[in-house]
N, C-alpha and C positions, 0 to 999 in steps of 0.2 A: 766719528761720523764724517770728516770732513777727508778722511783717508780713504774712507768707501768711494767716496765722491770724487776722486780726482781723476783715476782711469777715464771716465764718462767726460770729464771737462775736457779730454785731450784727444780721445776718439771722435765728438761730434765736433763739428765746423761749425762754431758757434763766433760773435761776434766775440771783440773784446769786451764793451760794454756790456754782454750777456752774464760773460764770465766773471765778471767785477762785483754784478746785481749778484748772483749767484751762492758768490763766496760771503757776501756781505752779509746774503741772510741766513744762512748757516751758522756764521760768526755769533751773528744776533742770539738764534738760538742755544749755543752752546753757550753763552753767557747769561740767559735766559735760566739755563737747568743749573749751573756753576749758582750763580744768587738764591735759586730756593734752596739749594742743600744747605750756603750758609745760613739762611735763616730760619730752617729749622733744628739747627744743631747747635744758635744763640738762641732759640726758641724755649730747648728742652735746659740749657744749661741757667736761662732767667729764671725757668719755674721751677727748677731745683733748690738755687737763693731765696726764691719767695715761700720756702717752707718754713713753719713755725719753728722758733729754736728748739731743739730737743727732739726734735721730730725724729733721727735715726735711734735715738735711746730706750730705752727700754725704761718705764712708767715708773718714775719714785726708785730709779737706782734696781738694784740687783747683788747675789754675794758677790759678781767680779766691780759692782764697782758701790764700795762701802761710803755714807759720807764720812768727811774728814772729822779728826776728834775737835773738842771744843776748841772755839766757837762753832757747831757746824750748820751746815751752807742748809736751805731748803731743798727739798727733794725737786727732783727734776717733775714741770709738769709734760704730760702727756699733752699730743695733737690733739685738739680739741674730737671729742669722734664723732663720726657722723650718725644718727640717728638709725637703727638698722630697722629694717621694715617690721618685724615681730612688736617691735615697743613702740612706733611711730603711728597715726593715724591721722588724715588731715583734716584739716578745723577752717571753718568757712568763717566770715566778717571780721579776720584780723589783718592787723596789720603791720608786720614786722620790722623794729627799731634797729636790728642787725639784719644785714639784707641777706640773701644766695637760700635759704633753707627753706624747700618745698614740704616737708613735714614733719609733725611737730609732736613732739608726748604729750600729750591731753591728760594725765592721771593724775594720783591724790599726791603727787609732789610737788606739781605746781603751784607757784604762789602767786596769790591773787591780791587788788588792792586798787586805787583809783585814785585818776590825774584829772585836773582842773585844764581843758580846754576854751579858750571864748566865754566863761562861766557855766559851761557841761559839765558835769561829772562822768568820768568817763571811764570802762573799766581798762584796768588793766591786768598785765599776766608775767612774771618772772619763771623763766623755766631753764633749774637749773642744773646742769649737770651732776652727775657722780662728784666728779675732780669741784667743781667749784662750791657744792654742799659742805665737803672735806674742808677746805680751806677757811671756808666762813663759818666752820666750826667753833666751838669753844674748844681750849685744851684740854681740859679733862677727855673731853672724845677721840681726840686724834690721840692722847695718850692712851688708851683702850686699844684703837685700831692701830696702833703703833705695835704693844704686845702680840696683839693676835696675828698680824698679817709678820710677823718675825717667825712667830710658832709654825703659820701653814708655810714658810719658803721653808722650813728644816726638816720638813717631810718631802722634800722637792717637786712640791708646787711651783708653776709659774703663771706669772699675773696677766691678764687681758682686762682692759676697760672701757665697758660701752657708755652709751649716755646715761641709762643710770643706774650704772652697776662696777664690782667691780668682782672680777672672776678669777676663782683659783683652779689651774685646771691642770694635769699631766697627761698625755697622752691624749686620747679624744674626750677623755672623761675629766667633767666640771666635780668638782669635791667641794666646794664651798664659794660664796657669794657673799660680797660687804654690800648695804643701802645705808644711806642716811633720808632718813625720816625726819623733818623739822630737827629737835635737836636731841638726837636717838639714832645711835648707831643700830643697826641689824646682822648679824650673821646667819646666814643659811646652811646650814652643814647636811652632807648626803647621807643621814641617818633617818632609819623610817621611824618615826613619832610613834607609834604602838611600840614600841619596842620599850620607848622609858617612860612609858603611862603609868603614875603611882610611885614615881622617884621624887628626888629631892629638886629635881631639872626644875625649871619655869620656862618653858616654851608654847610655841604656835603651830599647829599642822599647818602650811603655806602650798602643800601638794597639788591643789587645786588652783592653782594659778601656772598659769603654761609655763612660765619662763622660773618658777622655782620649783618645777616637776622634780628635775634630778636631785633636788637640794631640799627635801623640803622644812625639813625642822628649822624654824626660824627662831632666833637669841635676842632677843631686845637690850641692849649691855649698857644699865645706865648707874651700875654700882660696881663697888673691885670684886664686889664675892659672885658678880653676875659673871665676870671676866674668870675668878678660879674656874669655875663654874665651866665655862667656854673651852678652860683647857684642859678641862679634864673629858667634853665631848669630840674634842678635838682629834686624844689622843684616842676614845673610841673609834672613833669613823679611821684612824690607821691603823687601827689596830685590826677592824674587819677588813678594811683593803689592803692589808699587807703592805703600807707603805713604811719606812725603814725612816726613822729618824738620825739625824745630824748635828752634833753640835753646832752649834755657831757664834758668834759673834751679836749682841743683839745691836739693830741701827736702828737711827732714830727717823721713823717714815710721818713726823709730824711735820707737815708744810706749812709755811709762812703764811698769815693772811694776808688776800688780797682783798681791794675794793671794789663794787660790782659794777664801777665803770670799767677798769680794766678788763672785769672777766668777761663783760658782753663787748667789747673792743675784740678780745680773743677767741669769742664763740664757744666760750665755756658757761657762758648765759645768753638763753636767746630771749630775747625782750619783745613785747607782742601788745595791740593794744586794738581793741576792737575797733572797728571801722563802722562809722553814719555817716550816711550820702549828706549831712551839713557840716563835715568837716574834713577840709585840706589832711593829705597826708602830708604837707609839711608841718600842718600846726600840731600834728601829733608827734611830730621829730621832734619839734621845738619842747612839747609840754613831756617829753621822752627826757631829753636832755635834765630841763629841770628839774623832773621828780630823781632823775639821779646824784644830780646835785645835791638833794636832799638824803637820801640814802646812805652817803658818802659823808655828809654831817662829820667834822670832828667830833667822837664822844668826850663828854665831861668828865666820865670816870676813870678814874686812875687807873683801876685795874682793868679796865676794858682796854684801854692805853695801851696798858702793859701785853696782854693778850693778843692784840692786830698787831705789837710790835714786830721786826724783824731779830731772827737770832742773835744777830752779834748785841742789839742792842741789853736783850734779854739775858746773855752769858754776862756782861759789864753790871750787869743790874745783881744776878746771882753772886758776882764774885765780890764786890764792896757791901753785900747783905749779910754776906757769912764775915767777913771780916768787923762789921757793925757787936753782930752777934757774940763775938771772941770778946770785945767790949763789954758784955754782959747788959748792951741794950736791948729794947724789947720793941717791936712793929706795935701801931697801931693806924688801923686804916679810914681813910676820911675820904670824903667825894672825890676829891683832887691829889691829894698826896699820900706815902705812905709815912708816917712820922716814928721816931725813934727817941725813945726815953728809959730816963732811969728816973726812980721815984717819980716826982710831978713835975719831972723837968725835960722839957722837949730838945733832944742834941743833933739830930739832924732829920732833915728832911729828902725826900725822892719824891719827884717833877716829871713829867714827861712833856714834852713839847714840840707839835708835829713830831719827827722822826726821831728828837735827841733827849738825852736823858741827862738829868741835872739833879747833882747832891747840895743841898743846901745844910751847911754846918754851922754850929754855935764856934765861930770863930770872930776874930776883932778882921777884919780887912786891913784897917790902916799897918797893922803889925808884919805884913806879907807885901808890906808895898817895894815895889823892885827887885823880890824875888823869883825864882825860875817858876813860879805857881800864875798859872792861867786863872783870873778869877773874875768875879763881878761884884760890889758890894748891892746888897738887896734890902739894906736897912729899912730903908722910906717903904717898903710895902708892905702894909699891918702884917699879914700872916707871918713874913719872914724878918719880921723885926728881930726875934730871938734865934735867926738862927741865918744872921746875912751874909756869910760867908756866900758865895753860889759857886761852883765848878761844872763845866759840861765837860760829858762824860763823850770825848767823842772818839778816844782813841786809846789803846793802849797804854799806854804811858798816862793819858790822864789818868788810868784807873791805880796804876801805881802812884801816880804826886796824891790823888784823893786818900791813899793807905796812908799815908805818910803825914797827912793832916788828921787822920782820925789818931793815928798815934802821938800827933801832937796833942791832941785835944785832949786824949786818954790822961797825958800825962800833967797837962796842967792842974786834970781833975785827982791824979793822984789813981785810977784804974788799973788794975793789969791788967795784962792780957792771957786767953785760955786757948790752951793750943785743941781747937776743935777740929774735928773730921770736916771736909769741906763740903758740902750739900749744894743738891739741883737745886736750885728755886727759879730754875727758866720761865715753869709751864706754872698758870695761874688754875690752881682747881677751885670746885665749884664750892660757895658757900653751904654748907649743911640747912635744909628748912627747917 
């Protein structure tokens, strides 16, 4: 610009000071357009950083990218997603604990319940995603959806997931959809329902709902033979599409749980709470807050414990229970602990607390003083009088010194040891009614 401009400053008979103003604002200008380009191009590179981690990956991994063997990591989550208009509709006198989201899934997934305002009762509404249904799962479930969604990537399926669904699709065509329902997985598979009327199947015709038009045989999978079951419809609906199966490798797509203050922090739960002209939308943040606090509650039970634990803790847990076990000790489980005996004698114990896991063994402390063993003596506390040995299990190598105690212990008692196959006991299944 300022080169366009120079013939003309030289041609007219202008003053100096004309020429000076001139140049000056020109200058201005070109400095003027030089600062919006850089700030739009630290513009686009901050909102690229402000994306949720995981965001360019592909939902719960993929066959290019397997988790690693044990201990393995939790599946990657998905970008929270945004509500698509077909499943969204908007809901008048709430008011929303996570802010930015103009509409909301109003349907039978939502969970309902009420918070203590000023002494109101007031209702409210959890509304939770696909990804965060999964998670706040029990294991038995995610162990179900872990087989299935292995089986539909080996007919090469690829996964999409909306709020609350999650889709297996190839090409333009959708083949099958995972829900969770309270605590009941669902699969919809693209088989038309008159077809296995008067079989051994136990299904839903779901056709008359828009969004499982394409899909509509619905699977309610809340036993293993409901699971056979799934795959052997599974391998129908490829067998009429002529999809080609694939060996593979099977991984593990059971994700860690999380707490549902995290997941509404993440907008993997939108949180909502109706609104009355006598009450501040801060005292419904405030009474938001607290009812999650409650929510989030440490459980009492052991196995619940064990359950919301994270992997690695659950692989330490697995690998000193099979080793218990080689012992020819036997589990027996109580509100808090799991305990381990022979005849009526109780030899160790398993603790969980907050995040870490603690073997409590029928060992003397005093006899282990100032050796390479991490320990606590837990004598003085009734329950663990007989068995005050304590180790926290927080790392590798605890978990080999804790081998190495139960060997001792074996051998005071005179036990051997049975060279057993070594077994999952990560994932905590459901008690039999």
């Amino acid at each position: 610009m300022a080169t366009a401009f120079t013939p003309m400053l030289y041609s007219v008979e202008w003053s100096s000071e004309i020429k000076i103003t001139l140049i000056a604002v020109i200058s201005a200008m070109l400095a003027g357009v030089v600062a919006l380009l850089i700030m739009e191009l630290v513009g686009k590179r901050n909102s690229a950083s402000n994306l949720p981690a995981g965001d360019d990956r592909v939902w719960y991994g993929s066959a290019e990218s397997s988790p690693e063997p044990l201990p393995e990591p939790a599946p990657l989550l998905a970008p929270a997603p945004a509500p698509s208009h077909e499943d969204s509709v908007p809901v008048g006198n709430e008011v929303e604990f996570a802010p930015s989201a103009e509409l909301v899934d109003d349907d039978e997934n939502a969970d309902t319940g009420t918070v203590i305002v000023d002494g109101a009762r007031l209702k409210v509404r959890y509304n939770r995603s696909f990804t965060a249904r999964l998670i706040q799962s029990d294991d038995t479930l995610k162990g179900y959806y872990s087989i299935l969604r292995n089986e539909l990537l080996r007919y090469g399926l690829k996964s999409r997931v909306s709020w609350g669904n999650e889709s297996m699709y190839r090409g333009k065509n959708t083949y099958a959809k995972f829900a969770v329902r309270g605590k009941t997985l669902s699969m919809y598979l693209a088989l038309a329902p008159v077809d296995f009327a008067n079989t051994k199947y136990v299904f839903r015709d779901a056709g008359s709902v828009e969004k499982y038009r394409d899909v509509p045989m619905q699977l309610k999978l809340r036993s293993d033979r409901a699971v056979r079951w799934a795959l052997e419809l599974i391998a129908a609906m490829a067998d009429k599409n002529k999809l080609t199966r694939k060996n593979a490798p099977e991984e593990n797509f059971r994700p860690d749980y999380r707490n549902t203050t995290s997941l509404v922090r993440e907008k993997y739960i939108k949180l909502y709470y109706v609104s009355t002209p006598d009450v501040s939308e801060q005292a419904l943040k405030e009474a938001a807050a607290a009812d999650l606090r409650e929510l989030d509650r440490t459980p009492r039970e052991f196995t619940t414990k064990l359950m919301r634990a994270d992997g690695v803790l659950k692989a330490r847990y697995s690998a000193v229970k099979n080793e218990l076990l080689r012992f020819g000790m036997k589990p027996r489980m109580s509100t808090s602990n799991e305990s381990w005996y022979r005849g009526k004698v109780t030899y160790a114990k398993f603790a969980i607390r907050g995040k870490t896991l603690f073997l409590h063994m029928a060992l003397d402390p005093d006899e282990f003083e100032g050796t390479k063993y991490n320990f606590r003596d837990m004598g003085d506390v009734g329950k663990y009088g007989t068995v005050p040995m304590r180790v926290k299990l927080k790392s590798d190598r605890s978990v080999r010194w804790v081998k190495e105690l139960i060997a001792t212990m074996a051998e005071k008692k005179g036990w051997t040891r049975e060279e057993l196959a070594e077994r999952d006991f990560r994932y905590v299944k459901n008690r039999k009614k």
